[in-house]
C-alpha positions in Angstrom: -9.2 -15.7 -28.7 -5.5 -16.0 -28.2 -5.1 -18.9 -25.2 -3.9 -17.9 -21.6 -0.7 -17.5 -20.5 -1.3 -18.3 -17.0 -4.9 -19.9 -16.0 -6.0 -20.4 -12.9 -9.0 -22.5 -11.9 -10.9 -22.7 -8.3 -7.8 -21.9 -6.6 -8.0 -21.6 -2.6 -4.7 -20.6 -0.8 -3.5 -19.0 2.3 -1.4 -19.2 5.1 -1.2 -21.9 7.9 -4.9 -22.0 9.3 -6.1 -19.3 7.0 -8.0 -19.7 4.4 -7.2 -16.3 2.4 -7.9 -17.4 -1.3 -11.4 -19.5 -1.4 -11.8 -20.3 -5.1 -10.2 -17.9 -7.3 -10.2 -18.4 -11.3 -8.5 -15.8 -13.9 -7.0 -15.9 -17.0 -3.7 -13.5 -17.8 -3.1 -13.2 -21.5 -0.4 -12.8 -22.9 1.0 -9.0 -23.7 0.1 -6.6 -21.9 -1.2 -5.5 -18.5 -3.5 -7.3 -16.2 -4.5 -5.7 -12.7 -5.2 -6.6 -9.5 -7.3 -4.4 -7.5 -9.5 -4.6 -4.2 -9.5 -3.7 -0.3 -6.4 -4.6 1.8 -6.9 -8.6 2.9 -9.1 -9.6 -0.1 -6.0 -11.8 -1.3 -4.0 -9.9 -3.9 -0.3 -10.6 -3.0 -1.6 -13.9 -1.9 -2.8 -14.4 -5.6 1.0 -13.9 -6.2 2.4 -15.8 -3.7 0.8 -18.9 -4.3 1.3 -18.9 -8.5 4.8 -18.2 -7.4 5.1 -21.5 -5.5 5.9 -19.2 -2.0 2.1 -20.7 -0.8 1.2 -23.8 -0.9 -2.3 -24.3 -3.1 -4.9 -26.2 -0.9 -7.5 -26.8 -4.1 -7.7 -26.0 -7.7 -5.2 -25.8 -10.5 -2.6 -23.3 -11.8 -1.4 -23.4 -15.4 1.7 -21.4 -17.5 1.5 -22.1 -21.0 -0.7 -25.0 -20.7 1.1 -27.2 -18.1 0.3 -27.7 -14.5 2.5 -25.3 -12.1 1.0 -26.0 -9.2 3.2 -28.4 -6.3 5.9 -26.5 -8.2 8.8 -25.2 -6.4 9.9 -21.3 -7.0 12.8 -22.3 -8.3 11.3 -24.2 -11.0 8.8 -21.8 -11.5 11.4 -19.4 -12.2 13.4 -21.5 -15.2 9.8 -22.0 -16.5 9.8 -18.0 -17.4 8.0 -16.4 -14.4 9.5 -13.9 -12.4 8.1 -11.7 -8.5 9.3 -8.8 -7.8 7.8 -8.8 -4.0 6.0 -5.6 -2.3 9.2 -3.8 -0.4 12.4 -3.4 -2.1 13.7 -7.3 -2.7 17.1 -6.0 -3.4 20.6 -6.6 -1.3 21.0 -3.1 0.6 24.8 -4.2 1.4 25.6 -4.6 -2.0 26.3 -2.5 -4.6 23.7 -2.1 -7.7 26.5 -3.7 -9.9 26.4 -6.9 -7.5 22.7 -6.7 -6.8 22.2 -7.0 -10.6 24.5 -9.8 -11.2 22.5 -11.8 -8.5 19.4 -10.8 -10.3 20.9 -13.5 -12.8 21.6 -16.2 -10.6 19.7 -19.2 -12.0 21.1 -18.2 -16.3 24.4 -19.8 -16.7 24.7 -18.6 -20.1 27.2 -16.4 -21.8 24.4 -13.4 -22.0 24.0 -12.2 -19.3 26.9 -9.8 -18.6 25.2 -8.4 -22.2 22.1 -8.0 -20.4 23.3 -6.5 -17.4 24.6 -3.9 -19.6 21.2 -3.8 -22.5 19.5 -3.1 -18.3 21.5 -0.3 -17.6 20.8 1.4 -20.9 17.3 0.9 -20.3 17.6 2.3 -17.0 20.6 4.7 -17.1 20.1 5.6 -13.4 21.6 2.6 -12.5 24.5 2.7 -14.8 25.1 6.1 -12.8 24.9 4.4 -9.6 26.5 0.8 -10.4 29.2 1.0 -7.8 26.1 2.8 -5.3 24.9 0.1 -2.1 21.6 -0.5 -3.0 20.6 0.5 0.8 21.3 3.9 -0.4 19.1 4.2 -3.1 15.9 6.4 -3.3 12.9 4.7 -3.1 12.3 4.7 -6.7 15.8 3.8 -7.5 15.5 0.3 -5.9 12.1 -0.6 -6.9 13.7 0.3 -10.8 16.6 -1.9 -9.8 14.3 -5.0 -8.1 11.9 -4.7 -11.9 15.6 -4.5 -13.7 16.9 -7.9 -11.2 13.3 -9.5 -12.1 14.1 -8.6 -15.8 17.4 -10.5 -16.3 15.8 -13.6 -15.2 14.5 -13.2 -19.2 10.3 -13.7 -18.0 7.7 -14.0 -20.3 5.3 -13.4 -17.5 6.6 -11.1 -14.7 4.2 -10.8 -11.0 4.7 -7.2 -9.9 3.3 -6.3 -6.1 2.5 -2.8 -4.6 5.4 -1.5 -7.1 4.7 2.0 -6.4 4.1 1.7 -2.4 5.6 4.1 -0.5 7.8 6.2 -3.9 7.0 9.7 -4.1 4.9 11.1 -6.7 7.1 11.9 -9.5 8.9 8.0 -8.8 5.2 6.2 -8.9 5.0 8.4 -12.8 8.4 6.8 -13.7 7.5 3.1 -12.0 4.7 3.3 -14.2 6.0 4.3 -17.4 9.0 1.1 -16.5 6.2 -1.2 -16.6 4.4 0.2 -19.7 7.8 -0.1 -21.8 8.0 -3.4 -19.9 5.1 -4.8 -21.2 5.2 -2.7 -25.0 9.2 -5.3 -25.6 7.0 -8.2 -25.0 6.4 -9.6 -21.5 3.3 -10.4 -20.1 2.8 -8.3 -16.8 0.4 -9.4 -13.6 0.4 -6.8 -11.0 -1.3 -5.7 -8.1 -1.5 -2.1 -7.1 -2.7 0.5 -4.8 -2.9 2.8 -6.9 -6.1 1.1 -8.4 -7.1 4.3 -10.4 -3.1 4.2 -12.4 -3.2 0.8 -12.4 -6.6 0.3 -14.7 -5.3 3.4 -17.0 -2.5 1.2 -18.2 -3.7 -2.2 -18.3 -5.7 -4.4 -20.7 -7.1 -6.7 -18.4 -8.1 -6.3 -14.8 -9.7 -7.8 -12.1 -11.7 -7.0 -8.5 -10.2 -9.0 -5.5 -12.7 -9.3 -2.5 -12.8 -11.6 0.2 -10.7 -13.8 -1.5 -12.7 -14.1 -4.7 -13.2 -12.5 -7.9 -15.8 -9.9 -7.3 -15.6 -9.0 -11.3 -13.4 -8.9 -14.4 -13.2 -6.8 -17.6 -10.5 -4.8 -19.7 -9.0 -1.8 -16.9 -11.3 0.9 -19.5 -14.8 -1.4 -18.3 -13.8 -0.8 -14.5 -13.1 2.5 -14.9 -16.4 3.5 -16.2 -18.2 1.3 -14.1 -20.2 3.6 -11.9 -20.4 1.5 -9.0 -17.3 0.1 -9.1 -15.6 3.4 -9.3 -17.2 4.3 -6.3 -16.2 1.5 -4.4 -12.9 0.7 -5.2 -11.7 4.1 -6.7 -13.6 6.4 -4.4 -15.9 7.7 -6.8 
């Protein structure tokens, strides 16, 4: 079998006092799609936030590509090919999708990126239509399309996607998802957590069930969907 991207070993994280993570271990692969799903508070985001560097790990170890990432600093972790695109909109609302895209690029100092500003807006022509739009006055769908196309020019080979279709109507959550599929079909590895658990598992390769800040279970998205009991749990029958 083809070695992880991103491995992750006994890892307990949360947030000041809290406890929230309280040994996870997983394995994301790379290509492809692999899931989080599992009640609110059983440590999803957190998951994200801590192989991100926003949490501080508190026990176990975090690889990308075979070396430690753990004690890392975001920063770093970004110019080692990791990119978040946070739960809620991380875009600039008081600046306009041209600007917001060109900060999307702010740790490359290479003489691409004005090319792949452009290659983004081709792939998503809605914001070549609203380039000179302030993001603020964006649909819903249109900024969570222009936070993945800001994660994108960071050029990830593993992008960490969080409640991407929260709160978008249903006709935006059918394009978010379709992004993310075309996303993953040029190349990069995708780790995402979702409400949408049911969605979520259709698309992805590999997924697992968050609870109480462990791994309850894990399988390809097509094991969890069959799985009686876990259907009726986490899916609602």
């Amino acid at each position: 079998m083809t070695e992880p991207m991103l491995h992750m070993r006994d890892v307990r994280s949360g947030y000041e006092d809290m406890e929230i993570l309280k040994g996870v271990s997983m394995d994301v692969f790379p290509s492809g799609i692999t899931c989080m799903i599992g009640p609110n508070g059983a440590g999803k985001s957190t998951v994200l936030r801590t192989v991100y560097g926003i949490l501080r790990l508190r026990g176990g170890q975090i690889s990308f590509e075979g070396e430690r990432i753990d004690g890392k600093k975001s920063l770093e972790i970004i110019k080692r090919g990791i990119c978040y695109v946070p739960q809620g909109r991380s875009i600039f609302p008081l600046m306009t999708v041209m600007e917001n895209l060109e900060m999307g690029a702010f740790t490359r100092k290479d003489a691409r990126v004005a090319r792949d500003i452009r290659s983004v807006m081709e792939k998503f022509p809605i914001l070549s239509q609203r380039r000179d739009t302030l993001a603020g006055n964006l649909s819903g769908g249109e900024a969570q399309i222009l936070a993945i196309a800001m994660g994108l020019l960071l050029e990830p080979r593993l992008m960490l996607l969080d409640e991407p279709s929260i709160g978008l109507s249903p006709q935006s959550v059918s394009l978010i998802f379709k992004i993310i599929q075309q996303i993953s079909e040029t190349g990069t590895t995708i780790l995402m957590v979702e409400q949408n658990a049911r969605r979520a598992l259709e698309i992805s390769r590999h997924a697992f069930v968050l609870e109480l800040g462990k791994v309850k279970f894990g399988g390809t998205g097509e094991e969890i969907l069959n799985n009686q009991e876990l259907r009726k749990v986490y899916l609602g029958g």
